[in-house]
N, C-alpha and C positions, 0 to 999 in steps of 0.2 A: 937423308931423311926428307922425305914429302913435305910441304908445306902446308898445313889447316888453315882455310879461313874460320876466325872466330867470330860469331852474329848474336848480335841480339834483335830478336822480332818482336813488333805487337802486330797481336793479331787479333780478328774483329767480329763477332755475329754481324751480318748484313741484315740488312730488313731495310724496303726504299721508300719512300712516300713522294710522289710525286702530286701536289695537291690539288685536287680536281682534274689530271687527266688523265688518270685509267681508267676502265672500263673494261672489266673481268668477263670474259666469255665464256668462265667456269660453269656448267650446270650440269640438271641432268637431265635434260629437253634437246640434247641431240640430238639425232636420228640415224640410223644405222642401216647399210644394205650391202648386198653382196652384189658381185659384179652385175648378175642376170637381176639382180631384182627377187628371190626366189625368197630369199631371208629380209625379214627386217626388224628392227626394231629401235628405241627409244633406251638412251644411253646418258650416262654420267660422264662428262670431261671435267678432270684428267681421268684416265680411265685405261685398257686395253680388253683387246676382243676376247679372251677367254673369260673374263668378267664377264663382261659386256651380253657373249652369247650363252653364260649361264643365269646371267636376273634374266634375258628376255624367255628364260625356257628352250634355247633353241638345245642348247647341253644339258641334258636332263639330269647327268649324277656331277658330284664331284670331280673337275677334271682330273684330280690325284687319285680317284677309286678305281682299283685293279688295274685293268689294264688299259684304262683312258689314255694314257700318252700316245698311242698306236691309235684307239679309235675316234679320237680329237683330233687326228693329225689332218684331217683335210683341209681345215681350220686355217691352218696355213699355208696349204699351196692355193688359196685361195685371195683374191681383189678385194678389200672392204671399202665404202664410201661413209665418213661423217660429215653430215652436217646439220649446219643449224641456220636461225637466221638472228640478225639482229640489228635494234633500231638509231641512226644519228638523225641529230637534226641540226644541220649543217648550217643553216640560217642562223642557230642563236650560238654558232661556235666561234665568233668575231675574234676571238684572240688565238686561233687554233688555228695555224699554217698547216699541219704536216700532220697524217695520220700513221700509225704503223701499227701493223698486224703482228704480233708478237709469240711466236710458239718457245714457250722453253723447252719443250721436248717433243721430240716427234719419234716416234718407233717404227721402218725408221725410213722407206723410203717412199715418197709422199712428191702429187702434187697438189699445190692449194690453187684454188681458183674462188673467185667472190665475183659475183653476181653473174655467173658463167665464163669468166674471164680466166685466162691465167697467169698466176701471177707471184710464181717463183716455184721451185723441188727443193727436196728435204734428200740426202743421204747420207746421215748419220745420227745416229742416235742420242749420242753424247753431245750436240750442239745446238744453241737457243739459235733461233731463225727469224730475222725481223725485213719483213716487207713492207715497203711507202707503199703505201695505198688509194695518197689522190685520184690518181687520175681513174679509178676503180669501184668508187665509194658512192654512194648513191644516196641524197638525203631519205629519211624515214627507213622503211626495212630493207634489208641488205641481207645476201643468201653465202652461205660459205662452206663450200667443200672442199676438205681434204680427201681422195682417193689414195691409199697406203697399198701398195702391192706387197705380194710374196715374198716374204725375205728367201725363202725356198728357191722361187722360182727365179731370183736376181741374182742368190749366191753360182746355183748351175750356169744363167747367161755369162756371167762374169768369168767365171770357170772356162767355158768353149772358150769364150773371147781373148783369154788369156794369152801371151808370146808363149809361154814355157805353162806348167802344172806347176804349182806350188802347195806343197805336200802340208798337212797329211791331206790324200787325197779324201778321205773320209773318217770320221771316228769308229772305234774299234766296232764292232757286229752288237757286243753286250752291251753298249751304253743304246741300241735300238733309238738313233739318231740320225739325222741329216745330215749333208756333207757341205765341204769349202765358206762354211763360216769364216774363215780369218777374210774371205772377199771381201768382208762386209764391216762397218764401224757399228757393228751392234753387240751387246752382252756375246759375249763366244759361247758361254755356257748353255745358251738358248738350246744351242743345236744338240743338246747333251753332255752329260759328263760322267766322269766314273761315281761323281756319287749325287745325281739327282738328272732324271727324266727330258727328253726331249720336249719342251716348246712353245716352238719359233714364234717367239712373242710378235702383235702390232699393236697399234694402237697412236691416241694421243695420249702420252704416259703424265704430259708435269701439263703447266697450265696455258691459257691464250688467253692473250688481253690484246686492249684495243688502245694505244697509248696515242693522247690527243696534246698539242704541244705547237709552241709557238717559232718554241730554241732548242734547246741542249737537253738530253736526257743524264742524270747522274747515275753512272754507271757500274764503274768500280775503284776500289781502293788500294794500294800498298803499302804500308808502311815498313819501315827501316831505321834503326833506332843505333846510333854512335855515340862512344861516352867522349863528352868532351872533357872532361876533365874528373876531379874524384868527386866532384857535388850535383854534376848533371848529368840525362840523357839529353842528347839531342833527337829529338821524334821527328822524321822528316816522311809526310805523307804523299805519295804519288796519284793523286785523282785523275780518273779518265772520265771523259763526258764526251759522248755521241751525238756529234753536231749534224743539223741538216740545213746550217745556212755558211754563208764563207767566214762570215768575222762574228767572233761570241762575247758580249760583254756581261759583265757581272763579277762578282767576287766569290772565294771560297773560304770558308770559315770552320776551323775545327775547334771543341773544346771537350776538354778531356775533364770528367770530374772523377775528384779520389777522395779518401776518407775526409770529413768531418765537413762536409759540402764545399771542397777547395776548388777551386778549378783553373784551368790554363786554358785561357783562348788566344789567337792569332787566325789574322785575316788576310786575305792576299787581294789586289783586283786583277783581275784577266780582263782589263779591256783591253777589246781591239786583239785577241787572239786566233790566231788563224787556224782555220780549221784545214787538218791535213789526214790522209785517206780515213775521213769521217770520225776522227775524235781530236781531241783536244787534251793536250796532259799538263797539268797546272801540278807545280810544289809550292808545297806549304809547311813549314817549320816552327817547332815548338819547342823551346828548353824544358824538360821536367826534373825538381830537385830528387835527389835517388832517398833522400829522406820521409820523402811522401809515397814512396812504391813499395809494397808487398811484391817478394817475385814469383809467379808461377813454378809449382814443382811437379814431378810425375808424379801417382800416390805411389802413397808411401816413404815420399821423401820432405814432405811440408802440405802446406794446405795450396790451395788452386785460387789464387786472389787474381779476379778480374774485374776492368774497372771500367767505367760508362765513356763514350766518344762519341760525339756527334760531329758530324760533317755536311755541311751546307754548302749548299748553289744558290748564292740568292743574287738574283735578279730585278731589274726593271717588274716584269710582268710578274714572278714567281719565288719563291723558294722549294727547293727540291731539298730532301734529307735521309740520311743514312744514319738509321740508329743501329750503333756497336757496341760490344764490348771487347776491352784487348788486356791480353796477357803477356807480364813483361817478363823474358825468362832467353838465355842464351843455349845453343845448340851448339853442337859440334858432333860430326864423323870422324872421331880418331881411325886415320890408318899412316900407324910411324912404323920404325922398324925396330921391333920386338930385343935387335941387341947391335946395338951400334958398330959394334966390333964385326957382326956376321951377317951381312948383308942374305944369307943363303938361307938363313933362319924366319924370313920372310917377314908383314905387318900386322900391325894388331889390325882391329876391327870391333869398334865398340863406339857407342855414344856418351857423350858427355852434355850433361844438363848443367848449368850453372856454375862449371866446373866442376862438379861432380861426376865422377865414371859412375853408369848405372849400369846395372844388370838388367837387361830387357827382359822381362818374366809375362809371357800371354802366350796369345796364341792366333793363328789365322781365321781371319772374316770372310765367307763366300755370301753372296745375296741372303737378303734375308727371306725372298719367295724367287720364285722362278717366274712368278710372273711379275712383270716390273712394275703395273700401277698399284701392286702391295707391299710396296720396299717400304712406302713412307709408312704403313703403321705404326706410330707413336708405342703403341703399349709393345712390341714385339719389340721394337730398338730399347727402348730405355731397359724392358727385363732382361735382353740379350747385355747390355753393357753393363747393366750393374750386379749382372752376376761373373762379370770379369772383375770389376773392380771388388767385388767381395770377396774374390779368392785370391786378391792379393794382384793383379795382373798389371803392369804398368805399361805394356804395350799390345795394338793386335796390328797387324798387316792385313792391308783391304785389299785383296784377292787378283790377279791381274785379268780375271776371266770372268768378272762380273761387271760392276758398273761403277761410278763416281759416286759414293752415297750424297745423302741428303742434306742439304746445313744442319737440318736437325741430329742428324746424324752425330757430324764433327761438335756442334755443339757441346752435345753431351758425352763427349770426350775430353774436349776442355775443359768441363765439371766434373768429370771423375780422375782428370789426371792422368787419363791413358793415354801417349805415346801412339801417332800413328805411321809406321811405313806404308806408303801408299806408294802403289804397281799404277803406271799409267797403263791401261784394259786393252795387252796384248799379252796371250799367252798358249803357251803350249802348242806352238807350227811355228810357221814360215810366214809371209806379208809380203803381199805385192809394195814394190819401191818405185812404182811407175810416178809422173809427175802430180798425177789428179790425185792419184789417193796421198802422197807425201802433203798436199795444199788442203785436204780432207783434216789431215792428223795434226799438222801445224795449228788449222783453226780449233780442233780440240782438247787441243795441250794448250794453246793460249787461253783460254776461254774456262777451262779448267783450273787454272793454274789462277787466274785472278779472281775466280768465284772462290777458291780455298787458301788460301797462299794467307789468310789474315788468322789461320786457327794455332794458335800454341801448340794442339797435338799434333799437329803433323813434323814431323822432323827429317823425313825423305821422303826424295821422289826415285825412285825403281822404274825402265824402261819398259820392262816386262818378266812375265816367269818362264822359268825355264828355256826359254827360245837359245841362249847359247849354251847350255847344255845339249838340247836337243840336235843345233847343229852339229855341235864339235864332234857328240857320240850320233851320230847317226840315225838318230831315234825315226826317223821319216825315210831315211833311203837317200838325203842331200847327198852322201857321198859321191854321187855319180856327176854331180854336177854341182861340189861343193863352193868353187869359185863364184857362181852367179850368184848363190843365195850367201855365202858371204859378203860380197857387193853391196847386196839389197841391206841383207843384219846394219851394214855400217851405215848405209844413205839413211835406211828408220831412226836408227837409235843413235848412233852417234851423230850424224849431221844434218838430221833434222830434229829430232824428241831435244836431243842432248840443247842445242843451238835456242830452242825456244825459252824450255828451263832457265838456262844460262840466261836470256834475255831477261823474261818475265819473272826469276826471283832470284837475286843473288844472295839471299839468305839460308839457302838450304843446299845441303850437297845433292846431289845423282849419279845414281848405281844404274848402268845399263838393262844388267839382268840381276837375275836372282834364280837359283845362286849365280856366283860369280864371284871372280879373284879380284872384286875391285878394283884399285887403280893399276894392281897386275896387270888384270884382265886387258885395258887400255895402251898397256905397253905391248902386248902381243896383238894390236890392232883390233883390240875390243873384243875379240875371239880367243881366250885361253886354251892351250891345248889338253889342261885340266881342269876344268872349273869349278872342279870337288877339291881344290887340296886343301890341305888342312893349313896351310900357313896363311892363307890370304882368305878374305872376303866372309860370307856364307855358306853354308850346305844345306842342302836337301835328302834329310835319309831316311831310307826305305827300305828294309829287310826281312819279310815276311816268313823265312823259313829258318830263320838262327834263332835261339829261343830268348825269347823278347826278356827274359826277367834277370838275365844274364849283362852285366855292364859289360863284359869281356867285347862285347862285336861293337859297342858304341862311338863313333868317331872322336878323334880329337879335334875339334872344330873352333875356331875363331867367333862362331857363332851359327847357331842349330836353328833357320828360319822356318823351317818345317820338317814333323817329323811324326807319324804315329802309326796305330794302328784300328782296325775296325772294331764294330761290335756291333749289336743289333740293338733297337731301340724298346721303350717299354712296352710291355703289351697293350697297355689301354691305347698307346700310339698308334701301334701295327692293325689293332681291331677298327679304328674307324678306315683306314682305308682296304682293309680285305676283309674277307668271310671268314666262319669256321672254317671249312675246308680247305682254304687257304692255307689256314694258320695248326693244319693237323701236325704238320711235319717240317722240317727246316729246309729239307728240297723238295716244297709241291712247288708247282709250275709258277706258279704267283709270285713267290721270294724267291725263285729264281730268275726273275722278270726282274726284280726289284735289286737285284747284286749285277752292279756296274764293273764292279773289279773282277778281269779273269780270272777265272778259277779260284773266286772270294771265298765260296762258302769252305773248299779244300784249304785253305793256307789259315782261313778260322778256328778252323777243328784243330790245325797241325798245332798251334800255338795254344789251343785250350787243352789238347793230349799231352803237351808239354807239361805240366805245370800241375794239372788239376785233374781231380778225378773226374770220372762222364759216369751219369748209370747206364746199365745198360740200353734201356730204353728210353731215351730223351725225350723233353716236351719240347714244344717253341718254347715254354717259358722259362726250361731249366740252360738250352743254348741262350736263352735272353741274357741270364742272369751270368753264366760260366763264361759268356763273350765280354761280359761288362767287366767281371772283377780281374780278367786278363790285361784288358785295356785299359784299365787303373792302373796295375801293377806295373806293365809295361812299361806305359807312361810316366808312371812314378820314379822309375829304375833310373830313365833316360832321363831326364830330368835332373834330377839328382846328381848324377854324372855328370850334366854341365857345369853345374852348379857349382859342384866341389871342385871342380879343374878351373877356375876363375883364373887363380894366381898361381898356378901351375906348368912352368915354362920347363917343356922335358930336351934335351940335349941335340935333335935333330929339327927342334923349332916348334914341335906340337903343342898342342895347349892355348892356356889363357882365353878358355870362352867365358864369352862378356854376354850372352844372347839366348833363351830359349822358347820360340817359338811352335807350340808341336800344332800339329793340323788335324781337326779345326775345329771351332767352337760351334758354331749352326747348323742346322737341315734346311733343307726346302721340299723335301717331304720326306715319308714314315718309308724307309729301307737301312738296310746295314749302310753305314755308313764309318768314317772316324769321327764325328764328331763327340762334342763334351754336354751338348744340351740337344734334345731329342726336338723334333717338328715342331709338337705341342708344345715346349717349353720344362719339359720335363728334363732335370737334371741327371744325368750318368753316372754311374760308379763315378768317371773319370773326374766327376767336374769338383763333386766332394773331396774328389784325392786332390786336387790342386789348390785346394782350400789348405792342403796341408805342405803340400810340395814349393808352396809359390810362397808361404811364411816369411814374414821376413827374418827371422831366424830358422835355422834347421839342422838337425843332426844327421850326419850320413854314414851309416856302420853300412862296412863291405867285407866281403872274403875277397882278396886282394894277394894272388899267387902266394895260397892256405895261410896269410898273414890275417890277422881282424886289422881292420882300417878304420880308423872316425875321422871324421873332418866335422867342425860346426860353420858353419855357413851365416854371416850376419850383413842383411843389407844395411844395418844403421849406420848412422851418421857419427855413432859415440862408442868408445870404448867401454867394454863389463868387464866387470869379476864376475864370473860363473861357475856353476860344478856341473858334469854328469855323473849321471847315475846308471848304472846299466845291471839290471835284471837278471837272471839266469831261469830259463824256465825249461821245465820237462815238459814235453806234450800230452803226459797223464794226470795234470795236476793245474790246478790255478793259481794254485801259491807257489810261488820263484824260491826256487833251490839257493839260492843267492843272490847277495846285493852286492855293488860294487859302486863305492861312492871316492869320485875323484878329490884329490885337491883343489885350491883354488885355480881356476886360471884364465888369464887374462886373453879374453876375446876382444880382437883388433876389430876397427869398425870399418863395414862396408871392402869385407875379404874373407878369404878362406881360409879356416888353419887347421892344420893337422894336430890332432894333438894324440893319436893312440898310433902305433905300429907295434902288433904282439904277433908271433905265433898263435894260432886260433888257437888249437890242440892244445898246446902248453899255457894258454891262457886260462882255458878252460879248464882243465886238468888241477890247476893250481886251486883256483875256484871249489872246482865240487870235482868227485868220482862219481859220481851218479849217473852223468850223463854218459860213460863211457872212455873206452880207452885206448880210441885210435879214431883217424879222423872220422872212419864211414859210419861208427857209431855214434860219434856226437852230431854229428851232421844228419842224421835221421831221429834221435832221438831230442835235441834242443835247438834253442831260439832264445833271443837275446832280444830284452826290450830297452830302450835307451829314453831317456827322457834329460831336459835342461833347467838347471837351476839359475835365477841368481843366487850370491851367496846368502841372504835372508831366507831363503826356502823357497820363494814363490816360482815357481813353473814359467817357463820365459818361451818355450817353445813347443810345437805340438809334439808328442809321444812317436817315436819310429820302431819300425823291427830290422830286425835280422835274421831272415829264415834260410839256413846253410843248406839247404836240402829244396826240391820241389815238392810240390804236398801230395802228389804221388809216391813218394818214398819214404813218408815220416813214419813212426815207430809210434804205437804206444796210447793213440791218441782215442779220449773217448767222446766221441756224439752229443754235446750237450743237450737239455730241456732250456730253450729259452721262449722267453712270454711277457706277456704285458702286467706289469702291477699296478701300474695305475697311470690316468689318463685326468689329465685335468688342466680345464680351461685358465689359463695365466688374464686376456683381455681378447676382444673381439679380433684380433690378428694373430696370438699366440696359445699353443696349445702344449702344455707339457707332457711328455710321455714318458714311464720309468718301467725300464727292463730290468727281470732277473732271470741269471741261467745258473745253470747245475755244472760251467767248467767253459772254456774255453772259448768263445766264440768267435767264427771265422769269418771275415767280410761281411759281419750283420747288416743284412739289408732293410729298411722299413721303407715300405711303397703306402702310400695315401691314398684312397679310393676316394673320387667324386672331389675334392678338394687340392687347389693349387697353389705350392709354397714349395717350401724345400726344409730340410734340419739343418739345426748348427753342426751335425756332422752325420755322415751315413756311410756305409758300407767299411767298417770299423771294425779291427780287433777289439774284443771282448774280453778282457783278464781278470774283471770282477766281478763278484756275485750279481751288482746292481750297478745300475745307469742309469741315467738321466737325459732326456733330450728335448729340446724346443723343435716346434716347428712353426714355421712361421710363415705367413700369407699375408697377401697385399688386400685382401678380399675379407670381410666379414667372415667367420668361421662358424658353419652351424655344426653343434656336434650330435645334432639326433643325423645326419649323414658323414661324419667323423670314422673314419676305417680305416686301421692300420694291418698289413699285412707283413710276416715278417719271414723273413730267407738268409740262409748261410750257409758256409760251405757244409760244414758240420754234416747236414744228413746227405750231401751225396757220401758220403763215406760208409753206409750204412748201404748201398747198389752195388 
């Protein structure tokens, strides 16, 4: 059996106050020019050039309108110069040794020069860059340019210049992208991707200050938390402070305060500390009674208590401070072995919070724009995460092909309690392992790692995606010269990513890749010769041609880190970035510009012909709609399937997933894509179904080799008495041909239990004759609704079906009348609306014109006459512009 370390962390919002010596060079009095001078204009920092050169007018539409990606692209093979100027006065800075020019972000390869001089390069994106500046600085105005070149034109140099090609030598034809991005330490997705637009970002993306200073900057924080006995933690803080003299004196001071205005302070002195390659690491320790701490849980398993921590540098001349907050809560990567006796049977793979095994339930994060200086939008982050945490999600995975998100970012994670695997931003190729770029990656997995390494959500670090699958299966053509790029795979991630991690937090596990047979993986030198199996690690899967509503093709997985399928987004989405004529047909030239995935729109159709009827003559908005509630259902199927297999350990070792991550939750612009929330923020079929699938209770009725199957699925913490109930329904009627109410029975907490195994046929049979008297007949003629009781009566879980047939095969069925009855204002955020139909309704859709919210539930069986729904907005709600429009499957059935 493997060894787990068991950790507890606190972790911290940062935010630095250094008092009286910054000086923000943030504005929007830059100045902007292109190599020749030809362009120019007047700019915002932080900022980047497609901004930039659509306020100055030089981009006259939307860079996402039609086919902008292609005629914006010169944009980047082009030199940009920012600068700006600004004032010291050197004279009255008498306590002020040491200036430094500060970039937190540069986009990404840059030289800065001040007052014509130069005076350090930028080559990587993900790295804060700080230049001494004395000898450079001029009292009164001071001139400062950064010149950012071509990511284009550096990724090609670097390319020729290369020993060997390191594949893929370009991205596929359809993503209409640029090539040997992995050259570069910038977002990879830049250069395109299968589901959003090529481009090749520059700019100055975060912020430049001018940091004026006697001593020591207070930098960064770690802490590490050990129970010394059953009444205390011990808090032991790791401060680093960036010296630019030899000896530092002064003290550190932390004080934590917790409910009822208590607090724990301890102080340390650092005199006479030597300063060694330019910082300083001072500990400081603090007993905390475990009687005064709330622990941090994921939601859904407690509330998110996080508590204030100040940490000080006070000094002779100054005090510096870090105001935090930190989350007291233990982590673990379980990977043991599944059965002691049978070593062949292979390891789990699952997380443990508090000692509690969770079920990982979210889904994947890519950028939240494609262009990087609009990641930090406030309002896009918070509505993007708190419609994950609304539908129940306790975890998402940040992307390995995009970027570090924001603190605000992680933040707001530790407040909703979601769970982050975070990819350190290598994915999908192969990586030079030469010495400059391994000293490139080292400074940004350090620097990385102690900017985040204080947030409760985060609970791994991931090397990258995909890359050992892609080597081991060939995906690039490595086989010819698998040896060297093996080589490199282990210098990147094992001996150097792995090495830094290891250093800079020993509180968290790391996974190479993903997938990957974790600590397998490792034993076959980091390179599995399977990295898909099912005993070990994670999977990634993708099956576009087996019919997605079927659980029969879905793996037995240790854990599902990604997995989905596409659909198109809403029309009001699609309309602002294309025309009518665009939007005549589902293959005009425009959305087929906009489908990144080979032969998307084919393998769309294949799976909506599957399953659903088409009329004859489709709109955009009827493939909008029939892409959407595939991709619900899909996703719901697979889902479910993980779900129910938690505690299901089958005889050759399969089973026991702990994990469902399906891919993915965001856009970065209006094209088919998988995700669950459209460009605009517009929720999906899918994102409502997870509102039901991610429950923390749920019933899972299957046809299971012509058997009926239930499993109820409970994340709680508690054991219930509960009933099901299970329905019997014709497809010519609303009212249920029978009801089937169970016994009591006792649902175990936070597990999976089976509690039905019937014959379908003789189950039903027993039930009613009406439906028929052999499978093909019941199976086209009915459908079985299941809902959960406790035993008081009250409804404990959302409503599920069981449709034994595809709805191209059903029997019987009539085309409901459904409408609006009435519509009325609840309060300035809530509007209630009440449907009645004349029978059945299928995937009821209701789309909102002109107004942005979402329902407590949408794209819904229909079984009763009337219904009732909220919708609800962040936004004042006027209802003389209130417009509900409504769609089901129901009348394609009538084409």
């Amino acid at each position: 059996m493997t060894s787990v370390v068991v950790f507890i962390l606190f972790f911290l919002y940062l935010s630095i106050e250094i008092q009286g010596h910054v000086q923000l060079l943030d504005s929007d009095s830059w100045r902007l020019s292109n190599s020749n001078g030809s362009i120019t204009g007047i700019v915002r920092v932080p900022g980047g050039i497609y901004t930039d050169l659509r306020i100055n007018g030089v981009l006259t539409e939307d860079p996402l309108y039609r086919y902008n990606d292609l005629k914006y692209r010169w944009v980047s093979v082009n030199d940009w110069n920012y600068s700006t100027t600004f004032n010291v006065k050197l004279s009255c800075s008498k306590n002020v040794t040491k200036y430094i020019l500060v970039f937190d972000g540069i986009d990404t390869y840059g030289n800065v020069y001040l007052n014509k001089k130069f005076i350090g390069s930028t080559n990587n994106m993900f790295v804060k860059y700080d230049f001494p500046i004395n000898e450079y600085l001029e009292s009164g105005e001071n001139v400062l340019d950064v010149i950012i070149k071509s990511p284009v034109g550096i990724a090609n140099k670097y390319f020729n210049e290369s020993e060997y090609p390191i594949p893929p030598l370009c991205v596929p034809k359809e993503y209409h992208g640029e090539c040997h991005v992995n050259y570069l330490r910038k977002m990879q997705s830049s250069f395109g991707w299968d589901w959003g637009p090529a481009f090749p970002s520059m700019g100055i993306w975060k912020s430049v200050k001018l940091i004026m200073l006697r001593e020591t900057i207070l930098e960064d924080i770690k802490i590490d938390v050990a129970t010394v006995n059953s009444s205390h933690w011990l808090l032991k803080s790791d401060t680093y402070m960036k010296c630019y003299q030899e000896v530092v004196k002064g003290s550190i001071r932390l004080s934590l305060n917790v409910d009822n205005n208590t607090k724990f302070i301890n102080e340390r002195d650092c005199c006479n500390e030597i300063c060694t390659n330019d910082e300083i690491h001072i500990v400081v320790e603090l007993y905390v009674p475990k009687t005064k701490i709330k622990l941090w849980w994921p939601n859904g398993y407690g509330e998110q208590k996080l508590y204030n921590l100040k940490v000080e540098f006070i000094s002779r001349i100054s005090t510096q401070t870090k105001t935090i907050k930190i989350g007291f809560r233990t982590a673990e990567l379980i990977q043991e072995l599944v059965d002691k006796n049978n070593v062949e049977k292979g390891l789990s793979f699952y997380f443990k919070i508090n000692d509690v095994p969770i079920f990982a339930k979210g889904t994947n994060y890519i950028p939240s724009s494609v262009f990087p200086e609009q990641m930090n939008n406030m309002e896009t982050i918070e509505n993007l995460l708190s419609s994950a945490r609304n539908t129940h999600m306790n975890m998402i995975r940040v992307w390995g092909g995009g970027v570090y998100e924001s603190d605000e970012f992680y933040k707001i994670c530790d407040k909703y309690g979601i769970m982050i695997w975070q990819d350190i931003m290598f994915a999908c190729g192969m990586y030079p392992a030469h010495k400059s770029f391994l000293n490139l990656v080292k400074v940004e997995v350090k620097q990385q790692i102690r900017r985040l390494q204080y947030h409760p959500s985060i609970v791994l670090w991931a090397g990258n995606n995909e890359n050992e699958a892609a080597l081991r299966g060939n995906w690039y053509g490595t086989e010819k010269n698998y040896s060297t790029f093996a080589r490199d795979y282990v210098k990147l991630y094992a001996e150097t990513i792995r090495e830094v991690v290891i250093n800079e937090d020993k509180t968290r596990n790391y996974v190479l890749s993903s997938p990957s047979n974790g600590l397998d993986s490792e034993k076959e030198n980091y390179i599995a010769k399977n990295p898909y199996s099912a005993l070990y690690g994670d999977v990634h899967y993708y099956n576009y041609v087996v019919n997605s509503w079927k659980s029969t093709f879905y793996p037995w997985t240790r854990f599902a880190s990604e997995y989905g399928y596409q659909s198109l987004p809403s029309y009001q989405t699609l309309k602002k970035a294309l025309n009518e004529k665009d939007l005549s047909k589902l293959l005009s030239p425009a959305l087929i510009h906009r489908q990144h995935l080979p032969v998307g729109y084919i393998l769309m159709l294949l799976q909506i012909k599957m399953n659903v009827p088409v009329p004859k003559r489709p709109s955009i908005s009827d493939y909008i709609f029939l892409s959407q509630v595939v991709q619900a259902k899909a996703i719901k199927t697979q889902t479910e399937w993980y779900r129910k297999n938690r505690n299901t350990l089958l005889k050759d070792g399969k089973g026991l997933t702990m994990g469902a991550l399906y891919w993915q939750l965001n856009d970065v612009w209006q094209a088919p894509t998988w995700s669950s929330i459209d460009y605009d923020g517009c929720w999906k079929m899918l994102h409502y179904s997870a509102m039901e699938f991610f429950a923390p209770v749920i019933v899972v009725p299957e046809l299971s080799m012509k058997n009926l199957t239930i499993h109820i699925v409970s994340d709680l913490l508690t054991n219930l008495k509960v009933q099901i109930k299970i329905e019997i329904y014709q497809w010519s009627s609303i009212k249920p041909l029978n009801t089937y109410l169970s016994k009591n029975i006792n649902l175990e907490k936070n597990s999976a239990s089976y509690i039905v195994n019937e014959n379908f046929v003789e189950w039903i049979i027993n039930k009613t004759l009406k439906c028929g008297s052999n499978s093909d007949e019941i199976s086209k003629n009915c459908f079985l609704h299941t809902m959960l009781y406790f035993t008081n009566g009250t409804e404990l879980s959302p409503s599920n079906y069981l449709f034994p047939n595809s709805f191209i095969n059903i029997s019987g069925y009539q085309t409901p009348i459904i409408s609006i009855s009435k519509i009325e204002q609840r309060n300035n955020y809530e509007v209630m609306v009440e449907l009645q139909s004349t029978g059945l309704g299928l995937f009821v859709w209701l789309n909102v014109i002109n107004t942005e919210g979402y329902f407590n539930e949408n794209g819904f069986i229909m079984i009763n006459m009337t219904k009732s729904l909220i919708f609800k907005s962040k936004n004042n709600i006027s209802m003389n512009s209130f417009s509900v429009e409504i769609n089901h499957l129901g009348i394609y059935f009538k084409t």
